[in-house]
N, C-alpha and C positions, 0 to 999 in steps of 0.2 A: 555332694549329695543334694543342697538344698538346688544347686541349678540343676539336675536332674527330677527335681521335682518341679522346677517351675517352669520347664521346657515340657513338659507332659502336661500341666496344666494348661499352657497355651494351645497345643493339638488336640486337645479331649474336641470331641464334636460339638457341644454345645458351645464353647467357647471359643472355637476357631471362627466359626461362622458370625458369631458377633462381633468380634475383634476383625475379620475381615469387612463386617459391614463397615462398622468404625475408619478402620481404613481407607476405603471408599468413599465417605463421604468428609473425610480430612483431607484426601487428594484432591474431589471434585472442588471444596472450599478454597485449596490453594490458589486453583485451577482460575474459578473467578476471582477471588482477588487479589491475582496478578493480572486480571485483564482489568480488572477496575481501578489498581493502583496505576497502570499504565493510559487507563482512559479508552481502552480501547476492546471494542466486542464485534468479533464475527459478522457479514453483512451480507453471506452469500458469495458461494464459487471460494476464490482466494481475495475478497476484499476485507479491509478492516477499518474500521471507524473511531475517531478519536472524539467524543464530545468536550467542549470546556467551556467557561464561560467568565469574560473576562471581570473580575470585581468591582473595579470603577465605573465601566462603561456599563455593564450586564449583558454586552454584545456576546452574542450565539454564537459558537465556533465550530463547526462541524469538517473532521478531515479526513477524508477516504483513502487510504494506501491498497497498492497494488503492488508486489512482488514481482518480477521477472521471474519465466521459466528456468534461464539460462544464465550461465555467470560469464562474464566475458574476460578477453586474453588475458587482463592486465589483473583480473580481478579472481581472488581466490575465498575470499570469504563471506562476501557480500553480494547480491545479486544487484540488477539498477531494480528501480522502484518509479511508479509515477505514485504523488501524491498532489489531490485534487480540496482548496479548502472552500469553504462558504460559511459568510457571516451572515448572520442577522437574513438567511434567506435568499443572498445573491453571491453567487459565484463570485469570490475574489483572489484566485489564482489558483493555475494547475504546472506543478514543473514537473519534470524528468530528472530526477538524478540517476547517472546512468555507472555509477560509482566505480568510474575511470577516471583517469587526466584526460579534459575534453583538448581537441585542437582546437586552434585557436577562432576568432569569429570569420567568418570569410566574405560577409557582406555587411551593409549597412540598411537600419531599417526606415521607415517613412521618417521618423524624427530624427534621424544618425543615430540610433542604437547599434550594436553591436549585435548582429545576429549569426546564426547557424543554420545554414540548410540541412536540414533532414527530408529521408524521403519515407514516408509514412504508411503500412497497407491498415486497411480496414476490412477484413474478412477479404472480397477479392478486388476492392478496389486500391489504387496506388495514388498518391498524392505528393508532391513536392511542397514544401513549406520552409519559411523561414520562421525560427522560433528566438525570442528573445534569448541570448549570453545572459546568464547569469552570474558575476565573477564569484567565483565558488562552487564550482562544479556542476550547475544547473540549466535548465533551460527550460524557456519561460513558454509552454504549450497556449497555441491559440485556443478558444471558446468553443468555435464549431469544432475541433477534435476533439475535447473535454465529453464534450456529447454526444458525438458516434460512440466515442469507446465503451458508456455505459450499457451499451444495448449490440458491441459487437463480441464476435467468439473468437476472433481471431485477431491480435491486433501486435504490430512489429513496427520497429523506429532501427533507422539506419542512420546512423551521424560517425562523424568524424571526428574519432578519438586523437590523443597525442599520436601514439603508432598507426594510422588506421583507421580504415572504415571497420566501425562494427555493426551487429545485428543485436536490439533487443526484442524477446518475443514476452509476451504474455497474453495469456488466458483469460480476456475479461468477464466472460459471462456468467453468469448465477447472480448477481447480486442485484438485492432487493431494490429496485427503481422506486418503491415511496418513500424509500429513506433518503434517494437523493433527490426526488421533489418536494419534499417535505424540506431537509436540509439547503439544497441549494435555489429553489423557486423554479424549475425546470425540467421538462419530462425530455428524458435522455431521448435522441434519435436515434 
């Protein structure tokens, strides 16, 4: 009897609608701070921004991820990702995790690094590059693509996984350009 009364109490019209706003605004509160406990907010298109800042140094740390469209052979739960960071104002590193087993390096760079050819498009241009190995599944994106990609729509990385050449695509466009000049000292190309 008494939960037949306080299920009617819940639906009465004055009180659904406020218990729905309620709702509504305990969802939207999750909502940011899980992006704030994470560090990370929205930045335009599918980019996301991680601000931190480190305690000793007080150095800026500003990091922009980018999702892939597409999940590749090897990979069923995770998409690859480029994430691009800058400190204190200056670009200091953009990798590709492209969240497979990469193959292995297949050249050497100016200093004998260990590198990867990948071949690159940028909306309808195609470019060959060699990118730093990073041992741990990464590779180390040069500068000048860091910088097309922020201002391209169309952008895809082809490297050589353990099994395979694969293809990654992603969607750069939308994302707000003076937060990456602001953050990295640079107006995207």
């Amino acid at each position: 009897m008494k939960r037949a009364l306080f299920v009617t109490k819940i639906f009465h019209p004055d009180v659904s609608a406020k218990t729905l706003l309620a709702c509504i605004v305990l969802l939207c509160g999750a909502t940011i701070s899980s992006w704030a406990q994470n560090g990370g907010i929205p930045v335009g298109g599918k980019w996301w921004e991680f601000d931190t800042e480190d305690k000793m140094t007080l150095a800026k740390k500003a990091k922009f991820v980018l999702s892939a469209d597409n999940f590749l052979r090897d990979s069923t739960y995770q998409k690859p990702k480029i994430e691009i960071v800058c400190i204190n104002g200056k670009l200091e590193n953009s990798l590709f995790y492209p969240d497979v087993r990469l193959g292995p390096p297949n050249r050497p760079g100016f200093w004998g690094q260990p590198q990867a050819v990948v071949l690159v498009r940028v909306d309808d241009s195609h470019d060959t590059h060699g990118w730093n190995w990073v041992p741990g599944s990464a590779l180390s994106m040069d500068k000048g693509t860091a910088r097309k990609l922020f201002r391209a729509n169309v952008f895809k990385v082809e490297f050589r996984a353990a099994d395979g050449p694969e293809i990654a695509e992603f969607s750069p466009s939308g994302i707000y350009t003076d937060r990456v000049s602001n953050a990295c000292g640079f107006n995207p190309k």
